[in-house]
N, C-alpha and C positions, 0 to 999 in steps of 0.2 A: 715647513707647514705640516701640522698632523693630517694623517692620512683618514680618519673622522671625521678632521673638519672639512676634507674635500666632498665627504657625503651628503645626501637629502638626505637629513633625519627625519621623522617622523613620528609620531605615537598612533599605533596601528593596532585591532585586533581583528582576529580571521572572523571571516561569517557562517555560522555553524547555520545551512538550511533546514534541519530538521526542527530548529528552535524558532525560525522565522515568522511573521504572520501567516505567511503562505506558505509555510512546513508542508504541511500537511499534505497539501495538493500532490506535492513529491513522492509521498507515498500513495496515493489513490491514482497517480495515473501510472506507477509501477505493477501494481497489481491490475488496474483495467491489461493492460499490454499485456501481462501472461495471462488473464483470461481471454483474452483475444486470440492468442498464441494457440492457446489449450481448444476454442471451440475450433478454428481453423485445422489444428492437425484430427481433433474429431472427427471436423469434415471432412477430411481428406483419408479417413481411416490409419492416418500412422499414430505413433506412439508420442504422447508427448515425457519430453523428463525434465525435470527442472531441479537444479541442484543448488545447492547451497555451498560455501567454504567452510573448514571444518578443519580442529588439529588432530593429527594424527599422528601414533607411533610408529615409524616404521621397522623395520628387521634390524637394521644397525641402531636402532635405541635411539633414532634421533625424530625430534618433533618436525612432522612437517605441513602444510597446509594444503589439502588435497579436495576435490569438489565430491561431496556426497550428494544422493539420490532425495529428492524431497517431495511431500505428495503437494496437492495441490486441489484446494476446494472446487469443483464448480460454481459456476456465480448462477446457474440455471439450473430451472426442476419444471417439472409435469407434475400439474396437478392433478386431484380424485378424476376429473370431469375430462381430461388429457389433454387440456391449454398447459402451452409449454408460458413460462413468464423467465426475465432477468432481475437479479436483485445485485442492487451495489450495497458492500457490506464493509464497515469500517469498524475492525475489531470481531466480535461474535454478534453485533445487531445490524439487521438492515439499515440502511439509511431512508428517509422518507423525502421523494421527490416532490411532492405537492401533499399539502397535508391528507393524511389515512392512505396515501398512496405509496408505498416502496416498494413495487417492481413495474418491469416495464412489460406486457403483454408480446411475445412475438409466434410468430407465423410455425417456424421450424426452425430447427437448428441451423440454417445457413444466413440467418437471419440475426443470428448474434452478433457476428462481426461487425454490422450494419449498426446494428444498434449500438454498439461498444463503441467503436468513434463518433458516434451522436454524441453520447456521453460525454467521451471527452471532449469535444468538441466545448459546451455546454462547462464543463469543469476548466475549460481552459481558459472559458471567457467570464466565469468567476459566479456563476448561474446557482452553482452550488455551494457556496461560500455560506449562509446563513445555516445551512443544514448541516455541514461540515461543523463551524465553529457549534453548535450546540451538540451537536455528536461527542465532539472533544469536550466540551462542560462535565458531558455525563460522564466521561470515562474516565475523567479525573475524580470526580466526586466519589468515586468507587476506591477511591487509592488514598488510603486516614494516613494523613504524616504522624512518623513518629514521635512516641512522646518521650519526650528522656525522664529517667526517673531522679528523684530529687536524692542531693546526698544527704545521709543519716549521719 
């Protein structure tokens, strides 16, 4: 008997989540979690660092993958009048929570955190999903496929 046909075959391909309906999600609540990260070490006064992987050459000429130092936006500001506000931002534009509204109003800084798991809370149960899907409209619309040129 071939050793094949002792197998379950199958035709199978992998699930790429970044390409899935709910991609995206995967990326908004990686980023809420380091904003989260980032206001709690604020409020605790330490440093935050957040690094990235990266290749690098080292002494012996060889390439290696070592974690470098990376900055990291605030999702909060104070405005002219000093009301602090949180804004979730996908890509370089805020997103809008309820129409003409994109930030959430809070107290102080200790009050981010609070707020951050609201969020996702809210994002986990899919609250944000129509704002999300047209945020990702626009951002494609910004990106013209190429056009191949015709042969002469």
């Amino acid at each position: 008997m071939s050793i094949l046909k002792s197998l379950k075959l199958a035709a199978a391909a992998p699930a790429n989540p970044a390409t899935s309906e709910h991609g995206f999600r995967t990326k908004l609540l990686r980023y809420l979690a380091e904003q989260k990260a980032l206001a709690e070490a604020e409020i605790a006064g330490t440093a935050f660092n957040a690094t990235r992987r990266v290749t690098r050459t080292n002494e012996a000429g060889e390439k290696v993958r070592v974690d470098a130092p990376r900055s990291v936006r605030r999702g909060w500001f104070t405005d002219a009048n000093g009301k602090m506000f949180f804004q979730l931002r996908y890509g370089s534009k805020p997103l809008e929570f309820a129409k003409g509204m994109n930030a959430v109003e809070v107290q102080n800084l200790n009050e981010v955190p609070e707020i951050i798991g609201s969020i996702i809370e809210a994002i986990n149960a899919g609250e944000l999903d129509p704002q999300l899907t047209a945020a990702i409209a626009e951002r494609k619309a910004n990106f013209k496929p190429k056009v191949k040129k015709a042969a002469a």
